[in-house]
DRENZAZA-635612 format. One line per 8 residues: number of its first residue (from 1); their letters; for each residue x negated, z, y negated of C-alpha. Coordinates in steps of 0.5 Angstrom, whole numbers. Layout:
<recs>
NUM) A) X/Z/Y ~ ...
</recs>
This chain:
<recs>
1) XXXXXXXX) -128/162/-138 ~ -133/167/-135 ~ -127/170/-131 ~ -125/163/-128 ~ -131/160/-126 ~ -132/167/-122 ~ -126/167/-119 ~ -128/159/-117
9) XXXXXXXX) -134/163/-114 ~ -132/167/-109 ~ -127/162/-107 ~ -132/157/-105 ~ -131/155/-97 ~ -138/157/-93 ~ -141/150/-91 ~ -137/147/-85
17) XXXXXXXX) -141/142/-80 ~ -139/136/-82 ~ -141/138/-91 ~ -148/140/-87 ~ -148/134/-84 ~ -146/129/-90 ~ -152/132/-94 ~ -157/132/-88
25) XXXXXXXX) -156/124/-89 ~ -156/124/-97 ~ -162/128/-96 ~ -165/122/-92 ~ -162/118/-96 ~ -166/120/-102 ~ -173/121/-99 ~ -172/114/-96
33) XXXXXXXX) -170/111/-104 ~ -176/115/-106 ~ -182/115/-102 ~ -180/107/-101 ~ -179/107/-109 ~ -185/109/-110 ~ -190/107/-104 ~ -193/102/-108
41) XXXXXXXX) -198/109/-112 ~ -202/109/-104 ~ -205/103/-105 ~ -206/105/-113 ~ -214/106/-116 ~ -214/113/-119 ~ -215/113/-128 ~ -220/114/-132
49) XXXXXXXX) -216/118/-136 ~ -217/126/-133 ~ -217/124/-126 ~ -224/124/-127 ~ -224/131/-129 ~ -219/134/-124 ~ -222/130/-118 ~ -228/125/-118
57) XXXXXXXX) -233/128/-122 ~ -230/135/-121 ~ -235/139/-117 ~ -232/144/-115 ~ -226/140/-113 ~ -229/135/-110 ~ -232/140/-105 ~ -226/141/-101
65) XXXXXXXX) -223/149/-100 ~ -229/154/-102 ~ -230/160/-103 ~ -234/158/-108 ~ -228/153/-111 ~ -223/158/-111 ~ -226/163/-114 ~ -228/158/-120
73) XXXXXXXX) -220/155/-120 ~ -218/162/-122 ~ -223/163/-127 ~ -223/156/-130 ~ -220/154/-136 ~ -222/147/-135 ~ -217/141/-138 ~ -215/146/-143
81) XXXXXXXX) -211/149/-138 ~ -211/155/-133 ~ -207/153/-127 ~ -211/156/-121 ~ -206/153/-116 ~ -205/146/-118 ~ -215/146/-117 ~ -213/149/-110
89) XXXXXXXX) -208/142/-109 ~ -214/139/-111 ~ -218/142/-107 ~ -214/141/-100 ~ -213/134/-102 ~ -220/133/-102 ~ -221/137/-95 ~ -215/134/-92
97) XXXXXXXX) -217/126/-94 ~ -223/126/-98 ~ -225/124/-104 ~ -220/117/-104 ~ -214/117/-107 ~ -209/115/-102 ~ -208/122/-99 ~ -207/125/-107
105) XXXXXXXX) -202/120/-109 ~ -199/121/-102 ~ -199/128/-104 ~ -195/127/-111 ~ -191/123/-108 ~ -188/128/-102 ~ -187/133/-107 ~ -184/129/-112
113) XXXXXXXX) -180/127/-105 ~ -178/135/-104 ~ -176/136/-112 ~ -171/130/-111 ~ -167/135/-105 ~ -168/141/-108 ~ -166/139/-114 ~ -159/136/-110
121) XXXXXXXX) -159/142/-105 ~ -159/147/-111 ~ -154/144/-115 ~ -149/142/-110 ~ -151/150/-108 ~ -149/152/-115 ~ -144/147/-118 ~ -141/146/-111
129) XXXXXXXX) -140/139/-113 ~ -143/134/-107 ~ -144/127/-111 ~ -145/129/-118 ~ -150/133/-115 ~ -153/128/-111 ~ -152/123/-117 ~ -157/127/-121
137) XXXXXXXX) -162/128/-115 ~ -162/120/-114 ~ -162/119/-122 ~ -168/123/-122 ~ -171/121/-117 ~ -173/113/-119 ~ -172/114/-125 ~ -178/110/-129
145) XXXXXXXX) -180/117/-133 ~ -182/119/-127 ~ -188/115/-126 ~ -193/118/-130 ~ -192/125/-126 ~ -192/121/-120 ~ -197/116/-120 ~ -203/120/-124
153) XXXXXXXX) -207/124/-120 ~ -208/128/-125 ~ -200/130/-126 ~ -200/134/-120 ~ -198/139/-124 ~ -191/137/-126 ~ -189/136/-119 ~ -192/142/-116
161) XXXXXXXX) -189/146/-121 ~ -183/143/-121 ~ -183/144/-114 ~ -184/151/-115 ~ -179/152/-121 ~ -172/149/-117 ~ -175/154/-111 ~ -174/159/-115
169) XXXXXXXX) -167/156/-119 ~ -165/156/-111 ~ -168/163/-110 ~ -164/166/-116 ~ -157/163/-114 ~ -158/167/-108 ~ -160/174/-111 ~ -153/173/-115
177) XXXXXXXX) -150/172/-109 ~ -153/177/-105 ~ -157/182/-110 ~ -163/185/-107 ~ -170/187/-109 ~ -173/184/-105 ~ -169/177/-106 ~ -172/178/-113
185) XXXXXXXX) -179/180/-112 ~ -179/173/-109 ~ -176/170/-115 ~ -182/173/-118 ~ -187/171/-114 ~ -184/163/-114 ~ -183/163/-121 ~ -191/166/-121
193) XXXXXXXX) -193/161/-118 ~ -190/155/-121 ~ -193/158/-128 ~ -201/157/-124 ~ -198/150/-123 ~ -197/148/-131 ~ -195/153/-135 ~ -189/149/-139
201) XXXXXXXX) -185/152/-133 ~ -185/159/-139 ~ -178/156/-140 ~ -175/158/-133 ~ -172/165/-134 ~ -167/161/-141 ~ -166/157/-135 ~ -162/161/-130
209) XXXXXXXX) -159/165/-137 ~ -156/157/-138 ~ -155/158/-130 ~ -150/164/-131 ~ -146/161/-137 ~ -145/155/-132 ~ -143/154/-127 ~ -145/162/-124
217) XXXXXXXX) -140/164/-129 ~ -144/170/-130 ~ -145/170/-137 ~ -140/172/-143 ~ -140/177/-148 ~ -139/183/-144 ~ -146/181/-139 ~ -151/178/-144
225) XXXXXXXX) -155/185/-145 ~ -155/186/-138 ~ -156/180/-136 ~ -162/179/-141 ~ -166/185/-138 ~ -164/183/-131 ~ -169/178/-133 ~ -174/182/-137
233) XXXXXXXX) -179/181/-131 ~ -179/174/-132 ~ -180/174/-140 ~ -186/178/-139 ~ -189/173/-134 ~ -187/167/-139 ~ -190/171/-145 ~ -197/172/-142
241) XXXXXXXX) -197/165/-139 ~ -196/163/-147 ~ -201/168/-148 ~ -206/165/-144 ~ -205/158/-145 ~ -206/159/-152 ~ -212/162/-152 ~ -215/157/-145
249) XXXXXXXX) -213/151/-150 ~ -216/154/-157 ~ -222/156/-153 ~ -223/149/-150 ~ -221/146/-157 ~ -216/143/-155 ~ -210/146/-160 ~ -210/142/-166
257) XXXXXXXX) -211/145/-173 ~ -206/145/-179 ~ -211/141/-182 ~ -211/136/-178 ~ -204/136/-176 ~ -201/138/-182 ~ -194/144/-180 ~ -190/139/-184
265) XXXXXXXX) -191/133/-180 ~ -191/136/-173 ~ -183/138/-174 ~ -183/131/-176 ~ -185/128/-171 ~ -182/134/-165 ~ -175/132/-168 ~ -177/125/-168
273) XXXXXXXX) -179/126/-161 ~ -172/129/-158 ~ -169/122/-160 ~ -174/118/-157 ~ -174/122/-151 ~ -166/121/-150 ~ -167/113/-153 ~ -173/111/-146
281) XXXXXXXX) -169/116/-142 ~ -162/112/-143 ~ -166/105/-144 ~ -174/106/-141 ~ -177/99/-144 ~ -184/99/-147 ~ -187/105/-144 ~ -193/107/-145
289) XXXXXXXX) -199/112/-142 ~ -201/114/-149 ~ -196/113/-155 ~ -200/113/-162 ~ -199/119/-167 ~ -195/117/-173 ~ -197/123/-177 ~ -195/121/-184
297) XXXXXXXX) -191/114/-182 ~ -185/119/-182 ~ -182/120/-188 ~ -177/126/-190 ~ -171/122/-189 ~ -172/120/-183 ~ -174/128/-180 ~ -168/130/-184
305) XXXXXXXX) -163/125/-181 ~ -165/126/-174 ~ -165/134/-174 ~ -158/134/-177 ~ -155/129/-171 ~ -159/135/-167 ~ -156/140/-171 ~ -149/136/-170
313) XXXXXXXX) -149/135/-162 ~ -151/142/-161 ~ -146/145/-165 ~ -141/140/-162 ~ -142/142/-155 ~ -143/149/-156 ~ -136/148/-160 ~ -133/144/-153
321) XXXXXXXX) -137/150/-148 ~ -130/154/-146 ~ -127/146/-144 ~ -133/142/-142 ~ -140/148/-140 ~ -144/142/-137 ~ -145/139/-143 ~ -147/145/-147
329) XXXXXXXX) -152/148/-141 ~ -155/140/-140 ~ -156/140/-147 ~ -159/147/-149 ~ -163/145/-142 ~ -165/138/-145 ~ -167/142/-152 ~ -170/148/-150
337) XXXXXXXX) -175/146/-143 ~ -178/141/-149 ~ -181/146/-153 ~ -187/148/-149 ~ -189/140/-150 ~ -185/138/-157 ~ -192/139/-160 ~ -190/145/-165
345) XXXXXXXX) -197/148/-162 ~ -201/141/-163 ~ -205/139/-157 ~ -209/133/-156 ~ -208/126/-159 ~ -201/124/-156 ~ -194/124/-160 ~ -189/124/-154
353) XXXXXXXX) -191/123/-147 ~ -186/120/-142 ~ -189/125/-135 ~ -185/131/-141 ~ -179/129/-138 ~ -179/131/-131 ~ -175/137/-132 ~ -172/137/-138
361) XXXXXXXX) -169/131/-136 ~ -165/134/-131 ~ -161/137/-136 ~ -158/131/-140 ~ -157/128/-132 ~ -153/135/-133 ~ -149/132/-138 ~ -149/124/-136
369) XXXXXXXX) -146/124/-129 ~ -142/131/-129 ~ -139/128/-136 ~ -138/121/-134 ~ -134/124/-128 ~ -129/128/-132 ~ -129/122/-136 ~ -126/118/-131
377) XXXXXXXX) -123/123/-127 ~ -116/121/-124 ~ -116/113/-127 ~ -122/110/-123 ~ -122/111/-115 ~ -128/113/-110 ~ -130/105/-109 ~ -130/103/-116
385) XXXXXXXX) -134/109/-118 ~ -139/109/-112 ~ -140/101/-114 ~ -141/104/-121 ~ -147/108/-119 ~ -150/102/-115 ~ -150/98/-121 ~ -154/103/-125
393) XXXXXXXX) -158/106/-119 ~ -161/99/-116 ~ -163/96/-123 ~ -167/103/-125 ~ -171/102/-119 ~ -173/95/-120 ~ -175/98/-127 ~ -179/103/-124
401) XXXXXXXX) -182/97/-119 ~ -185/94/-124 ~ -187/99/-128 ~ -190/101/-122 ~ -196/95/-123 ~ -198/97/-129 ~ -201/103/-126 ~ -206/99/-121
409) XXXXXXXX) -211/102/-124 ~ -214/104/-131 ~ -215/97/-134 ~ -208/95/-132 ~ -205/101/-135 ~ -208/101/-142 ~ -208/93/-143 ~ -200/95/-141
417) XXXXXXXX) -201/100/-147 ~ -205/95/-152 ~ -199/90/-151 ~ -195/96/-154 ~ -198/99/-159 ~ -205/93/-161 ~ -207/99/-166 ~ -208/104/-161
425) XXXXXXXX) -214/107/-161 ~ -214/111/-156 ~ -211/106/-152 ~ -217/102/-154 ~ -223/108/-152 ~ -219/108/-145 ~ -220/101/-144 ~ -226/101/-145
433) XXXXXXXX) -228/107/-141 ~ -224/104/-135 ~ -229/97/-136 ~ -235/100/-137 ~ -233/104/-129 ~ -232/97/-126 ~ -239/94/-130 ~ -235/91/-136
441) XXXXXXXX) -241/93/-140 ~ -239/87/-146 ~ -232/88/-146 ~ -233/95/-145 ~ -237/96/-152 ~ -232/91/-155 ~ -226/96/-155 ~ -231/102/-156
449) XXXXXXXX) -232/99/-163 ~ -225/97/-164 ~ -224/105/-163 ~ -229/107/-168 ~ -226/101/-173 ~ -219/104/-172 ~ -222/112/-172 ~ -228/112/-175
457) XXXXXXXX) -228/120/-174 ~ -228/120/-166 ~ -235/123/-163 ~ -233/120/-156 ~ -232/113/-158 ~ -239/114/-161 ~ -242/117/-154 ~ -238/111/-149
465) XXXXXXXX) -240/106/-154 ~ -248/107/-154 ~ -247/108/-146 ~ -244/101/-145 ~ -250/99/-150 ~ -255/102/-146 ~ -253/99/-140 ~ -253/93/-143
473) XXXXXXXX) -261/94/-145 ~ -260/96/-153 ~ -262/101/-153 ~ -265/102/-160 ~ -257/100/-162 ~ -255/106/-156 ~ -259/111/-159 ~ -256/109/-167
481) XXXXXXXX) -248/111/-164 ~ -251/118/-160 ~ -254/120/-167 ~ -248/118/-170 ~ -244/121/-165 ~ -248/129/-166 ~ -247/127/-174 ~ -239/128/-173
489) XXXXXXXX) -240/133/-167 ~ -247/136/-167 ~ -243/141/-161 ~ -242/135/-157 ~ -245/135/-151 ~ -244/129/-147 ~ -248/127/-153 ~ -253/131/-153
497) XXXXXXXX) -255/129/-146 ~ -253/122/-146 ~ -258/122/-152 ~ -263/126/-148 ~ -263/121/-142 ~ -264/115/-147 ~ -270/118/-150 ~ -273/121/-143
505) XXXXXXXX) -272/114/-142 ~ -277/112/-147 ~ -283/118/-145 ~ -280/123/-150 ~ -280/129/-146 ~ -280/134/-150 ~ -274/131/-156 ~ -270/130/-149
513) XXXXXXXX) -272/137/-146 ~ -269/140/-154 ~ -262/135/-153 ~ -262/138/-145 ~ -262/145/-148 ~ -257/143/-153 ~ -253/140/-148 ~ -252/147/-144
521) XXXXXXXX) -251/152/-149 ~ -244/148/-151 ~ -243/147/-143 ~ -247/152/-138 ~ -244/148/-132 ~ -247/140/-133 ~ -250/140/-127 ~ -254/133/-129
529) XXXXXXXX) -257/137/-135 ~ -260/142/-131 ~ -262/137/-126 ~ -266/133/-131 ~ -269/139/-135 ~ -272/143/-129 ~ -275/135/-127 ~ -278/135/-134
537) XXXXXXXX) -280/143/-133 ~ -284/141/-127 ~ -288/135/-129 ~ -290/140/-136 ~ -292/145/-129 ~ -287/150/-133 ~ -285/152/-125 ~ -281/158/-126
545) XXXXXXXX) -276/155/-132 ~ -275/148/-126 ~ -274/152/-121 ~ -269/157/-127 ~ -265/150/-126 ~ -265/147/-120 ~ -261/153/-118 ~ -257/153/-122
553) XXXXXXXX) -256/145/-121 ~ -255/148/-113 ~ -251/153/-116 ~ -245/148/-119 ~ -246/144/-113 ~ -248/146/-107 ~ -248/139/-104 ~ -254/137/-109
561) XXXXXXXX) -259/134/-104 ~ -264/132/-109 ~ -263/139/-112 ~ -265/142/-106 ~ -270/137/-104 ~ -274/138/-112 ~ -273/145/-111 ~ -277/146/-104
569) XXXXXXXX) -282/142/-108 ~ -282/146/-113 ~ -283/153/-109 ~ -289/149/-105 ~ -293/148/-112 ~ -290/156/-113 ~ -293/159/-105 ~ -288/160/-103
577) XXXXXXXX) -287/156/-97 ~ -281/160/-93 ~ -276/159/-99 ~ -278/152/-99 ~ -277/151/-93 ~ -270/153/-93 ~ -268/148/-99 ~ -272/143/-94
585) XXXXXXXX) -267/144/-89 ~ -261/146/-93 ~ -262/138/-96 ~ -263/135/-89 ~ -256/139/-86 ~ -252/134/-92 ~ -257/128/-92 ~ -260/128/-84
593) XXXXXXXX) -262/121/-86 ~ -266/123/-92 ~ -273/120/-91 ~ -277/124/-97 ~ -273/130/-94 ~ -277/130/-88 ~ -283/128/-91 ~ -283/134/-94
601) XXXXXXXX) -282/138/-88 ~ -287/135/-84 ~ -293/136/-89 ~ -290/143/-91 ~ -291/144/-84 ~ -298/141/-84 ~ -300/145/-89 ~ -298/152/-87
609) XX) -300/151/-80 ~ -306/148/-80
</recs>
């Protein structure tokens, strides 16, 4: 088999100027059918579920390109994730359009428009099959899971990397072809980058294996050692990208424990999960942001049956490999570029999540398209065929319009996810989150509380529930839920300084200073914690420690007007006027409308000059 598919190899044709021109015109074709497919996410709100720690209420992001931002990308494990690259796009985002999210849709969505051909131009590269490949392009361009990588803002991630991983498939196909150090150090250096951008990318070097067994038909017996160190380099980039993940999500606490998801139930629900991914590719109905986690709700038998249907579809493509090498690659794909997410090293709450399919997807669009071709090979000709395709690309992008509205905003999105899953806990606390920021304080509460009634345990629930009281004027009620919530998590510091708020509220200085600090020592970088903990220094006259903390609010944010202007009140009342006039002047230069800012200067001056 290997022999032949070189043999095929070396006879492929270069290019003429009409094949050129033929794929200049498919790739229009698939930019216009994707951009128009999805154009409706310009005009989308951004979520408040991680679009709020990656963009809107991300202080070093929302200050555009920094140096200060750059440095903190590269040193951040924020999210539970170390991916400098994707803060960076973040970041130029924000420099380029603001802080709307217009311009961050347009950029998901350009480059889940540059995914769409590369993915067509490296497979036709590869396989030198023309249409195939531009059916699994157009496939993966509007099918419906492809949504949440390109309508979230927080997803940039997927197609970045993405981006950046059929960069580095195309640049391997040329370093085969034409080997060359320096072809492979660009390889190298893509498939890096791919990894700073979201690190499931760890899969790429089994990929380009697969790749060499078809359609490179470089692998057989004789080459799989060979082979294998040829593509060390990239396993030791795979490893340590493991390796630091791991660790940035544990520090974060994000992974989740044996306790709380027992080894048992993550295999149940991984093999669950290979079906369900295959059911909603195959048939995409009532999807979802967040589906609930079965835990127990899955019983041996069901776990047993479907991981001997695994075991049963691996053995038979593998058996038909010498015959039909696609279906073996697609599938091996589908499978292996899974399990960075399938949930054996449990992350967060989700039990399966449609924006996972993004690559894996790919491979059993490998398998559908180039065994459907072969299926009808010689019985159906090209008119019929081309009919065929309409009628299943036409009716998946109407799937995908539609399930586009439902990513209008966060109430949208999670009322979509309540209407699927009504006992969704999490889908409740999203809702409510997504109320309270448009001022629903009542409807707000109301489905913080049914959060606590279906997960008693969850600490934020308790926070989110006590701030739409507070907003509401019961304070006494508020104030009960963020006790509550420090008894669940006594390191919870979105707690700690929402409790310490309410009691300054009430003159209680010092119990809010001691809740501000206790804030601080979870997350050194709460800017509003600093901020209010130096005010409450300063109105004890304890100068030194405000002047301690409005630096360092200045520090996180450097655009912190009323930080820079206390600060220059702080070191007046300290005598010493040249730095007070610095913070003066550095408030003015971001707010030249600032009225007390200039009040100050004006009686700095006033003072000192008389």
């Amino acid at each position: 088999m290997g022999s032949k598919s070189r043999q095929r190899q070396k006879r492929e044709p270069e290019p003429s100027a009409i094949h050129k021109l033929r794929a200049s015109w498919v790739c229009l074709f698939l930019i216009l059918g994707t951009f128009l497919t999805f154009a409706p996410v310009l005009n989308h709100d951004f979520i408040p579920f991680d679009d709020r720690d990656y963009v809107t209420e991300n202080e070093y992001v929302n200050q555009g390109w920094t140096p200060a931002g750059l440095k903190w990308a590269f040193t951040s494990g924020r999210s539970a994730n170390w991916h400098p690259l994707t803060w960076l796009s973040h970041m130029l985002d924000v420099e380029f359009y603001g802080g709307g999210p217009s311009g961050h849709h347009l950029t998901s969505l350009l480059f889940h428009c540059l995914n769409t051909i590369l993915l067509f131009l490296v497979l036709q590269r590869l396989t030198g099959a023309f249409w195939r490949s531009a059916i699994v392009a157009a496939l993966f361009a509007i099918h419906p899971l492809r949504i949440e990588s390109v309508a979230w803002v927080s997803e940039r991630k997927d197609v970045l990397s993405t981006f950046f991983g059929l960069t580095a498939i195309g640049i391997y196909h040329c370093y085969v072809k034409r080997p060359s150090p320096w072809i492979y150090l660009g390889l190298v250096v893509c498939f890096a980058l791919g990894l700073m951008s979201k690190p499931m990318l760890v899969t790429l070097p089994c990929v380009l294996l697969l790749l060499d067994y078809w359609p490179l038909g470089r692998l057989d017996r004789g080459t799989v050692g060979r082979l294998v160190v040829e593509k060390l380099p990239l396993f030791a980039l795979s490893a340590a990208s493991s390796v630091i993940t791991y660790l940035v999500q544990k520090q974060e606490g994000a992974v989740v424990t044996a306790q709380q998801f027992p080894l048992t139930e993550r295999f149940g629900n991984a093999l669950i999960s290979y079906w369900s991914y295959i059911g909603k590719i195959l048939w995409p109905t009532d999807l979802s942001v967040i589906y609930l986690q079965p835990g127990g709700a899955i019983s041996p038998g069901t776990a047993l049956l479907a991981a001997a249907l695994l075991a049963g579809v691996t053995v038979s493509t593998l058996r038909a490999a010498r015959r039909y090498p696609y279906l073996a690659v697609g599938w091996l794909w589908y499978l292996g570029t899974l399990v960075p997410v399938i949930g054996l090293v449990k992350v967060g709450a989700q039990s399966m999540a449609d924006r996972y399919t993004y690559i894996p997807g790919i491979g059993l669009a490998l398998m559908l398209v180039w065994g459907t071709a072969k299926l009808f090979e010689g019985r159906v000709t090209r008119t019929p065929a081309a009919i065929s395709v309409v009628l299943i690309l036409v009716p998946m992008l109407l799937v995908t319009r539609m399930q586009l509205d439902y990513w209008q905003d966060g109430i949208t999105l999670f009322q979509r996810a309540l209407e699927i899953e009504p006992e969704n806990p999490r889908a409740h606390q999203l809702l409510g989150i997504a109320l309270f920021q448009k001022g629903e304080y009542a409807e707000a509460a109301r489905h913080q509380r049914e959060t606590i009634r279906l997960a008693p345990q969850d600490a934020d629930a308790h926070v989110n529930l006590a701030l739409a009281l507070d907003r509401q004027g019961k304070r006494d009620e508020a104030m009960r839920y963020y006790r509550e919530a420090l008894e669940l998590e006594p390191d919870k510091a979105p707690a700690h300084q929402n409790y310490a708020i309410a009691l300054e509220a009430q003159g209680r200085l010092t119990e809010a200073a001691t809740h501000y600090q206790a804030a601080l020592r979870v997350q050194p970088a709460l800017v509003q914690a600093h901020y209010n903990l130096a005010l409450i220094r300063a109105r004890e006259s304890r100068v030194d420690e405000a002047i301690l903390h409005f630096e360092k609010a200045i520090r996180i944010r450097p655009d912190f007007v009323e930080a820079h202007n206390n600060l220059g009140n702080s070191y007046v009342v300290a005598g010493q006027p040249q730095k007070a006039r610095s913070h003066y002047q550095a408030a003015r230069r971001i707010d030249p409308g600032h009225s007390g800012v200039q009040a100050n200067l004006h009686n700095l001056s006033a003072q000192y000059e008389r």
